[in-house]
Every structure is written in structure tokens, then in C-alpha cells.
N, C-alpha and C positions, 0 to 999 in steps of 0.2 A: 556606826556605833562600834561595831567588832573592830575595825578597823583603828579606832580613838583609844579601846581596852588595850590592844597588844601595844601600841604606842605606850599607854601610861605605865603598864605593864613594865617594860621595857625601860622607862623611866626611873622606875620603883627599883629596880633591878639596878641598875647603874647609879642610882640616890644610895641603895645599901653598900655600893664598894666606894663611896664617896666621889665618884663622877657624876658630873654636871654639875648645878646650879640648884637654889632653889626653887628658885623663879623660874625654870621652866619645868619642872614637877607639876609649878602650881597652873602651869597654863596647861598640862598633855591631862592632869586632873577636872580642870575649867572645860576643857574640849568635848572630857568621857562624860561632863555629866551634862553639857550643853547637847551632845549626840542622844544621849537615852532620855533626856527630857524631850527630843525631836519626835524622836521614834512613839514615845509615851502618846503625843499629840499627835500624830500621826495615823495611831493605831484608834481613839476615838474617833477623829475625821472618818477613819475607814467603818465604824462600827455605826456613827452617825449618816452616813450616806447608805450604805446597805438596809438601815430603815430607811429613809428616804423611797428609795428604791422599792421597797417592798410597797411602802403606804401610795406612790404614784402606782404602782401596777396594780396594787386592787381598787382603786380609784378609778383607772381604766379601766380595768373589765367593768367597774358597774356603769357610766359614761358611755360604754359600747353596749350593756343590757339596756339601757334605758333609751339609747339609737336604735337600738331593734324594734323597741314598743312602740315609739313615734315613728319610725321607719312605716308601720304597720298603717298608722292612722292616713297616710298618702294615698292608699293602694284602696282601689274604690272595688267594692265587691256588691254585687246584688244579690239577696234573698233567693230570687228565685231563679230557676233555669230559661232560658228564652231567648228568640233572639233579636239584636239591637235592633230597631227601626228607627231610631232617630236619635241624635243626638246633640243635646240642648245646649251643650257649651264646648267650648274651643281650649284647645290644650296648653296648659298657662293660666285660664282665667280662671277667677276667686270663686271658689264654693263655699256652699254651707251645707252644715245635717239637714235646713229644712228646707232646700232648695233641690228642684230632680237635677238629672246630670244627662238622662237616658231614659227615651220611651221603649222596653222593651216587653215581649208579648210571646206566646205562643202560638205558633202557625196552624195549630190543628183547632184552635178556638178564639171567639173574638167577643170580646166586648161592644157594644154601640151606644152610641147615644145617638134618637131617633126624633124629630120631632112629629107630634102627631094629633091630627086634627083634634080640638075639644069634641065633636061629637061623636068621635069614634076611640076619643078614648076608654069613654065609661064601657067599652066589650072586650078591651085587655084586662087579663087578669094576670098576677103575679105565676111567675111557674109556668107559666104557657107558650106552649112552643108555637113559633110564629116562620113562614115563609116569606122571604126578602128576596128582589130581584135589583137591581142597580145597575145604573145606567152604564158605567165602566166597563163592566159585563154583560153587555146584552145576550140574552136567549138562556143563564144561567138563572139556577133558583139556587139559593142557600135557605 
């Protein structure tokens, strides 16, 4: 466009001492304003893309906040402290919230489930501490 000025410029200048033509006035004038109409459109593409630009980047960061919160939902975390004795599924296969994933337990305490004869149940009471021996361990009391 600077470039189309000094030319018309230049023109205008050599049209006032009666050199050149008119006809090519009217084309270094056709050039200067074909260049700043360029430039004109140019300078919007450039004002249009720079928003662009902005609305994809904050677009991304919230696409990558929203990958952090389901990122989150993968990552299997248990309630309580203890540690894994068993574990019920294989790495890959489908879970659900109401399905276990992991039998895990604390070492210094156990839960049992016990069968016990009917007529010696009606002498258990709730709350009552009881001595177990088991065959795995022979000559141990818990």
C-alpha cells in the first residue's frame, strides 16, 4: 500500500507538469485504493482470527478442566485404610459404583462369618467376646 502511495504520488506529481497520460493516473489511483481496500481486509481477518484464537483457548482450558474431573472418576480410591486381600476384577474390565472391585481389610481385626450349631446358638449373645481355634492354625487361640 506505501508502496501504491509514492507511485500515485509520483504520478500526481508528473500529471501536474503535464507528463504522462491520464490513463495511467487512473490506474497508480485504481492500485492505491485496490492496496488500502487490501490492507482494510486484512487488518479485520487479523482482528477476526485473534478472537478466534482467544474463544478456542478459553474453550480449552475449560475441555482440559472438565478432563481433570472425569480424569478423576478412573482413579478408584477406597474409604478406608487396609490392606488389598483380594482383588475381584482384572485391569481393563467394566465396573460399576455397585459392583466391589477389592476385598480389603485390616490386619489387626477380622470380621467372620461363622456357622453355628442351632442349639448352641440361643448361648451367643451380641457383644460377646468369643475364643476361635482353626484348623489352619493349629495349637493357636484367637
Amino acid at each position: 500500500m506505501d508502496n501504491d502511495a509514492l507511485l500515485l504520488q509520483r504520478q500526481k506529481n508528473l500529471w501536474a507538469e503535464q507528463i504522462g497520460t491520464r490513463n495511467e493516473l487512473d490506474q497508480r489511483e485504481l492500485a492505491y485504493k485496490s492496496s488500502a481496500n487490501a490492507y482494510q481486509a486484512a487488518k479485520l481477518r487479523y482482528a477476526e482470527l485473534q478472537k478466534q484464537i482467544s474463544f478456542q483457548a478459553k474453550q480449552s482450558q475449560k475441555s482440559l478442566q472438565i478432563s481433570k474431573v472425569i480424569a478423576g472418576d478412573y482413579i478408584i480410591k477406597s474409604e478406608y485404610n487396609g490392606k488389598i486381600y483380594s482383588l475381584l476384577r482384572e485391569k481393563g474390565e467394566m465396573v460399576s459404583v455397585q459392583s466391589p472391585v477389592a476385598i480389603i481389610g485390616d490386619a489387626a481385626s477380622f470380621y467372620l462369618e461363622l456357622q453355628v450349631d442351632e442349639y448352641d446358638i440361643a448361648r451367643i449373645l451380641p457383644g460377646q467376646k468369643i475364643l476361635l481355634s482353626l484348623d489352619s492354625y493349629k495349637g493357636q487361640v484367637f
